[in-house]
N, C-alpha and C positions, 0 to 999 in steps of 0.2 A: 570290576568297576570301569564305567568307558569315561574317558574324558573327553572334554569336550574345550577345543582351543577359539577365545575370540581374541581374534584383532580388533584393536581401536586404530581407526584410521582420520585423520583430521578430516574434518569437511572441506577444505580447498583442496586436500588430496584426492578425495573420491568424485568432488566438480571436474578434475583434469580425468580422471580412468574412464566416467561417462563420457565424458565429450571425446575422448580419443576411442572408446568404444562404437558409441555413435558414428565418430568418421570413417571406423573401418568398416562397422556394416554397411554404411550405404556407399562404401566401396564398387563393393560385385553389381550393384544397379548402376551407375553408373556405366562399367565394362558393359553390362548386358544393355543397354541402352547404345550402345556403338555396335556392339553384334548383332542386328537386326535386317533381317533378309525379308522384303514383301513378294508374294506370291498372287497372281491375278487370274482369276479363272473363270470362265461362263458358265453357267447351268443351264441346262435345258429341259423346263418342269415338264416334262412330259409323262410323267407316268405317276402323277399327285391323286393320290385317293385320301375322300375324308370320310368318316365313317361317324353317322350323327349318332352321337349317345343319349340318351334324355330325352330331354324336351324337343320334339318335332323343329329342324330347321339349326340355322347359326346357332351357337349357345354356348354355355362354360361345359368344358368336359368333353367337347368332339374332338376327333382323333384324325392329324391329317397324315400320312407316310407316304413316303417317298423312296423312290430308287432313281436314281438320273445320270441319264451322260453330262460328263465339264468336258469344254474347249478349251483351248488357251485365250490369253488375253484377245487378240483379235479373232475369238470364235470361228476359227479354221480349220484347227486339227483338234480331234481328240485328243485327249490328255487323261482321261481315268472317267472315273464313277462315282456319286455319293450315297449316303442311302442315313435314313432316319426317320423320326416324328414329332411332331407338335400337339400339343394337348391346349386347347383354345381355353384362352383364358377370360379375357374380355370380348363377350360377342362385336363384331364388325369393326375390332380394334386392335385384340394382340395375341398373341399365341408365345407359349416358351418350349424350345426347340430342344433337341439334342442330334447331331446329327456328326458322320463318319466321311469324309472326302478321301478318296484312294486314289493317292497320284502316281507316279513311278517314285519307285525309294522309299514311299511310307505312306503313312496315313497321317490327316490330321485330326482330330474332337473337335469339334464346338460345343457351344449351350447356351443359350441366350434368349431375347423375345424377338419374335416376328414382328414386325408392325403392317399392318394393312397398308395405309396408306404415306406411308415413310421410313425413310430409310432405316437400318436396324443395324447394334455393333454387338457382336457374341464374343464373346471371351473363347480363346483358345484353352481348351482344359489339359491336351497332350497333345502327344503322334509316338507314332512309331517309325524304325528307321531312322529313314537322313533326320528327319522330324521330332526325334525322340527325344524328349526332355521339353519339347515347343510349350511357350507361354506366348500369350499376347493378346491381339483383338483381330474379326473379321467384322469389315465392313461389308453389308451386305446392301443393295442396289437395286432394285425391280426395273429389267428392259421389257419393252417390247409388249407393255399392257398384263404383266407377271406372267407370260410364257417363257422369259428368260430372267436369270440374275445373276449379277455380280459380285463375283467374293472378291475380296481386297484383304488378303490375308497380311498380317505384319509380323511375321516371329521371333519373336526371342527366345534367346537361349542363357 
């Protein structure tokens, strides 16, 4: 036969064990809120193919990929590669992405929606390497008429 032990715990005692539980969890956000390294990079859309599925023309369902050189912040030097796709959601409006940027030291994930005509923020899903465990958000930017963009990467750890 198992038995089986309850504690009776006053209700003003388990008010204080939640609030003190509470305050340790959102401890580690806090600390990860101070450890936060942003990363700025340039794309250069050059080698964007879309492949229309469906319906003839823009539509839900077409398929845009990509492979591309990043610069550094002042689009200078090379800095790495990214490579991914978008699966068009809303015709002449939004796309939801997933895409790999290869810097030296790692990789980072995104996933997020494109916007056509405005700016866009994708959630960082990982990385690898220096990157590895990365949370957070990229700000993404359209220069130069969308032959170039800006990632405004912010990570936590």
């Amino acid at each position: 036969m198992q038995r089986v032990l309850v504690a009776v715990v006053p209700a003003c005692t388990l008010a204080v064990l939640v609030a003190a539980g509470a305050a340790t969890a959102a401890q580690p956000d806090r600390a990860r809120a101070r450890d936060t390294t942003s990363v700025t990079i340039v794309e250069h859309a050059a080698n964007d193919t879309t492949t229309d599925t469906g319906v003839p023309g823009d539509s839900a369902g077409d398929l845009l990929t990509f492979a591309n050189d990043v610069y550094d912040a002042s689009d200078t030097r090379k800095v790495g590669t990214d490579q991914g796709y978008c699966i068009r959601i809303v015709p002449a409006t939004s796309y939801e992405c997933t895409w790999t940027t290869f810097l030296a030291g790692g990789q980072l994930v995104v996933a997020g929606p494109f916007f056509d005509t405005r700016d866009s923020t994708l959630a960082i899903t990982g990385g690898t390497g220096r990157y590895r465990g990365a949370r957070g958000t990229m700000g993404l930017h359209a220069l130069e008429n969308g032959t170039k963009f800006r990632f405004a990467f912010k990570i936590a750890r």
